[in-house]
C-alpha positions as CSV (number, residue, x, y, z in Angstrom):
1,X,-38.0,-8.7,4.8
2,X,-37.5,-7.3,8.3
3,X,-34.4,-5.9,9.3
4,X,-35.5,-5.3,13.2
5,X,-32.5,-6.8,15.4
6,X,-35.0,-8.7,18.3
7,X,-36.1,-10.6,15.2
8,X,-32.9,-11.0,13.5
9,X,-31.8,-12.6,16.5
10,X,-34.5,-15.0,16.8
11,X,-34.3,-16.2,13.3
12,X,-30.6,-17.4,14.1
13,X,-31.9,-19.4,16.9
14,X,-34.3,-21.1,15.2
15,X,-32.5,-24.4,13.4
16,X,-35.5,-24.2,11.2
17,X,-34.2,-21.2,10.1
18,X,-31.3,-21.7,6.9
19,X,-28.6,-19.2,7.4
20,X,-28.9,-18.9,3.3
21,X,-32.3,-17.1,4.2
22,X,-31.4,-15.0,7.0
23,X,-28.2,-13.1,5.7
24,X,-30.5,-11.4,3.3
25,X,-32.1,-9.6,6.4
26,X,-28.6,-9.3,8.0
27,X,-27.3,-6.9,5.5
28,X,-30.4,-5.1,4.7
29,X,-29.6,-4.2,8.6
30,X,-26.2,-3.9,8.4
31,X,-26.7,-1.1,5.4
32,X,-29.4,1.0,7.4
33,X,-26.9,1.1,9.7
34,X,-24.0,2.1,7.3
35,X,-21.5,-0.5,8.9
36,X,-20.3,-1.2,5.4
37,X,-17.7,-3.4,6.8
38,X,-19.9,-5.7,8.1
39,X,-22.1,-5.2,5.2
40,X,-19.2,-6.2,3.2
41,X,-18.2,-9.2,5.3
42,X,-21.8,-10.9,4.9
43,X,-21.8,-10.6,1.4
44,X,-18.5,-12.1,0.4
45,X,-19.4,-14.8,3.0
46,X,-22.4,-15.0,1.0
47,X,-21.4,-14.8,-2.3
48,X,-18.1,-16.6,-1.8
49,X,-14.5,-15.6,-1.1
50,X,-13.0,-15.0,-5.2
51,X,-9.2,-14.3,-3.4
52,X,-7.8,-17.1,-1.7
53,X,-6.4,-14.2,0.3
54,X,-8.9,-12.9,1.9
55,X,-10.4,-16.0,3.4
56,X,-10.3,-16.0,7.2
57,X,-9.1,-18.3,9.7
58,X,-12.2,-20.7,10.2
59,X,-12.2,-21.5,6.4
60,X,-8.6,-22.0,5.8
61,X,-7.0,-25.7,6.2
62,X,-10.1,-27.7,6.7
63,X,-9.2,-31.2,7.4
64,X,-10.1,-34.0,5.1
65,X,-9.3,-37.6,4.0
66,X,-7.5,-37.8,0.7
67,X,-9.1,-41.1,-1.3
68,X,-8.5,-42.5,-5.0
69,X,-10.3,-44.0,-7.5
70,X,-9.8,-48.1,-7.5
71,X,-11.2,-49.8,-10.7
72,X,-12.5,-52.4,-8.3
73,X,-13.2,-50.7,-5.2
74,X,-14.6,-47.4,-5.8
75,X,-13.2,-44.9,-3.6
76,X,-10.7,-46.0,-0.9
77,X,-8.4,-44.1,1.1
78,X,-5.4,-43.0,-0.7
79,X,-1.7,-45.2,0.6
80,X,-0.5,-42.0,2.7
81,X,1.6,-41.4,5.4
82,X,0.8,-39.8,8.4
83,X,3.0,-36.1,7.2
84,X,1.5,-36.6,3.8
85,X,-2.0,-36.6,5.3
86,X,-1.3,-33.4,7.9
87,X,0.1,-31.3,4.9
88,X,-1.7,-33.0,1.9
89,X,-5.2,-33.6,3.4
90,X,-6.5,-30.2,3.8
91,X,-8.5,-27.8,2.1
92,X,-9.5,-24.5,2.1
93,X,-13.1,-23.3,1.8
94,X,-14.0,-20.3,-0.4
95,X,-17.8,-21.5,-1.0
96,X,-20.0,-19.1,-0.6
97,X,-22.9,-19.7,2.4
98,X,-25.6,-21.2,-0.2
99,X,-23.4,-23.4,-1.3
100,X,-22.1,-24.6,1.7
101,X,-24.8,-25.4,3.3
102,X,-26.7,-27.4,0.3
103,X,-23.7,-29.4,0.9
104,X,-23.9,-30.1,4.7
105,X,-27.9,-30.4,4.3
106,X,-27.4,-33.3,1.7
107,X,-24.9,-35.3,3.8
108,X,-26.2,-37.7,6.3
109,X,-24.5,-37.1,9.5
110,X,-21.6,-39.0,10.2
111,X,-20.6,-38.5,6.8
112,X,-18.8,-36.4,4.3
113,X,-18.8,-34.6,0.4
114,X,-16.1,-35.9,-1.7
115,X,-14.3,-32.9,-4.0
116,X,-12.5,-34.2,-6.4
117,X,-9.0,-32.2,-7.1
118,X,-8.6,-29.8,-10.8
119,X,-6.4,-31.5,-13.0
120,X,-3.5,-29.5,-11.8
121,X,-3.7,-29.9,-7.9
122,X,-4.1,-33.7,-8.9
123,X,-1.4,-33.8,-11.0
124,X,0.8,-32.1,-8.0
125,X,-0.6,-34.6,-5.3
126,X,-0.3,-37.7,-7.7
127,X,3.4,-36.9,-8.0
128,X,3.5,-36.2,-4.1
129,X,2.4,-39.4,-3.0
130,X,3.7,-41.5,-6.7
131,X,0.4,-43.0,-7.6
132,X,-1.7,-42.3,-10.7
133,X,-5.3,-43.0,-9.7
134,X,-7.6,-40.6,-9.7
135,X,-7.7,-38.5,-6.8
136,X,-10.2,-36.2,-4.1
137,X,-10.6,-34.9,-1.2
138,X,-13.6,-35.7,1.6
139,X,-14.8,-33.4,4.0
140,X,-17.0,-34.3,6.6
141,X,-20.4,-33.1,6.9
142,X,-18.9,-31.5,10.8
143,X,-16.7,-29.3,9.5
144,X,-18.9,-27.8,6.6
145,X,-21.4,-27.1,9.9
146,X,-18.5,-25.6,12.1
147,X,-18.4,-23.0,9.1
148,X,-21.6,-22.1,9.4
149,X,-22.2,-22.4,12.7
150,X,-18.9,-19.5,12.9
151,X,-20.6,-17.3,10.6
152,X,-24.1,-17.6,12.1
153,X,-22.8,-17.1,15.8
154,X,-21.0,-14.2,15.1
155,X,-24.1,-12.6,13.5
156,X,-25.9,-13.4,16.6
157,X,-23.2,-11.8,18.8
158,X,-23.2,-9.2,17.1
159,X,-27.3,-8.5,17.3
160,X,-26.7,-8.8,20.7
161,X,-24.3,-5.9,21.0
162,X,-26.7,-3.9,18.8
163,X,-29.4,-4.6,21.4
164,X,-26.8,-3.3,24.2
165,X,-26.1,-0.2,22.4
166,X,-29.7,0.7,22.1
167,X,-30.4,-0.5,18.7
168,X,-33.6,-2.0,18.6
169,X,-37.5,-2.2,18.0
170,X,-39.1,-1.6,14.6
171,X,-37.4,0.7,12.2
172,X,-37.5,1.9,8.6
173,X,-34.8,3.7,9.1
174,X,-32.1,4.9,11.9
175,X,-31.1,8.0,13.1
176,X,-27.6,9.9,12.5
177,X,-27.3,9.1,16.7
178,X,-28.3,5.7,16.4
179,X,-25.9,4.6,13.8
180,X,-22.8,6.6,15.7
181,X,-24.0,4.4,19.2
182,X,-23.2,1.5,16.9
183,X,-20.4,2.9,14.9
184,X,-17.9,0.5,16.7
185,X,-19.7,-2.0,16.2
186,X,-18.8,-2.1,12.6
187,X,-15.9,-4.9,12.9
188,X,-16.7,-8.6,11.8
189,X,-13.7,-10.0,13.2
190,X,-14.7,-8.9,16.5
191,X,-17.7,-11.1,16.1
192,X,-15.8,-14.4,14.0
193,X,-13.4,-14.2,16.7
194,X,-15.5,-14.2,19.3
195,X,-17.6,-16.8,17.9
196,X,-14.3,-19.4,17.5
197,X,-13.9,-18.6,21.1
198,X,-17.6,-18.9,22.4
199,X,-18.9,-21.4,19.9
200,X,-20.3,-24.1,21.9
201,X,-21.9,-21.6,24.9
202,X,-24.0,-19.9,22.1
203,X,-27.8,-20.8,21.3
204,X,-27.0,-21.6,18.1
205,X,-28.3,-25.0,16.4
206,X,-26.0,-26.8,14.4
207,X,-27.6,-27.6,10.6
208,X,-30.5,-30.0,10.6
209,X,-30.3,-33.3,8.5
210,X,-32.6,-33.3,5.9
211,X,-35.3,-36.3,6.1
212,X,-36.7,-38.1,3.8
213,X,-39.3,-36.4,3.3
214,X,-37.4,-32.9,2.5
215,X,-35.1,-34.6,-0.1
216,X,-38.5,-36.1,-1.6
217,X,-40.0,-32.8,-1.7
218,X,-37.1,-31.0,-2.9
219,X,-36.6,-28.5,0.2
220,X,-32.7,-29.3,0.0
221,X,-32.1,-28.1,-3.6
């Protein structure tokens, strides 16, 4: 596993590349480097966010389109109107980076994963709206990639600013001097923020569609 940054920053480039795979290597680099913060940062983005709390800004109140159960339809939109769907149809996303991106490489683009709500929530929303169907939520496969695409620009930024302060090249290890040129580097909102700002002027591919052949194979489990 190589934790150089030139390499680091290819990988994030490449749309080949799952992010799932890279992080790994991102915190390996952010740990020689003793930015626990952004260390930190990675792995809950990793792992998944257990506080509802502590999830940041491009996670929280992901639009979606409420739909229920018919017995002879399937799943239809749910009879909202147009408040119930700004306040009611949103959700947030505490998924870690795995699982969100299994997700948005199983759905087709131009389409969506449908969550249905725990008993409770769906209890709260059937009383909301007065119906008694079964209820859930569908996210489009767009916004699961704007996630990712946050997360894995703002890794890319922030190779980038390690390269400018001299980080760089092969290493086992760094230097006391090395770390403390990129001691202020150790801020992931810096980087998220910049990343909601700069998204689209980045080099960063958006998540491939799986063919046929990688669902057949099984390189999208």
């Amino acid at each position: 596993m190589s934790a150089a940054v030139e390499h680091l920053e290819e990988r994030l480039q490449d749309g080949s590349e799952l992010l799932e795979e890279i992080m790994p290597s991102a915190i390996t680099l952010a740990m020689m480097l003793r930015q626990r913060t952004m260390a930190a940062w990675m792995r809950t983005e990793f792992d998944g966010y257990p506080d509802p709390s502590d999830l940041p800004p491009y996670r929280r109140d992901i639009v979606g389109h409420i739909v229920a159960r018919s017995p002879q339809y399937g799943w239809i939109p749910a009879p909202m109107d147009d408040s119930q769907k700004q306040t009611i149809g949103r959700r947030d996303m505490a998924e870690g980076i795995k699982s969100l991106e299994k997700t948005c490489l199983k759905c087709k683009k131009g389409t969506g994963n449908r969550i249905v709500f725990e008993k409770e929530e769906m209890a709260r929303i059937q009383s909301e709206i007065n119906l008694t169907a079964e209820l859930a939520i569908t996210v489009s496969r767009d916004s699961y990639g704007k996630i990712l695409r946050v997360v894995r620009s703002a890794l890319y930024l922030w190779c980038q600013d390690l390269m400018a302060a001299g980080i760089g090249g092969d290493h086992n290890s760094y230097s006391a001097e090395e770390r403390q040129s990129a001691a202020h580097l150790d801020n992931p909102e810096l980087f998220w923020r910049r990343a909601l700002e700069n998204n689209g002027d980045l080099p960063i591919p958006d998540v491939r569609e799986v063919g046929f052949f990688d669902r057949f194979f099984g390189r999208a489990s």
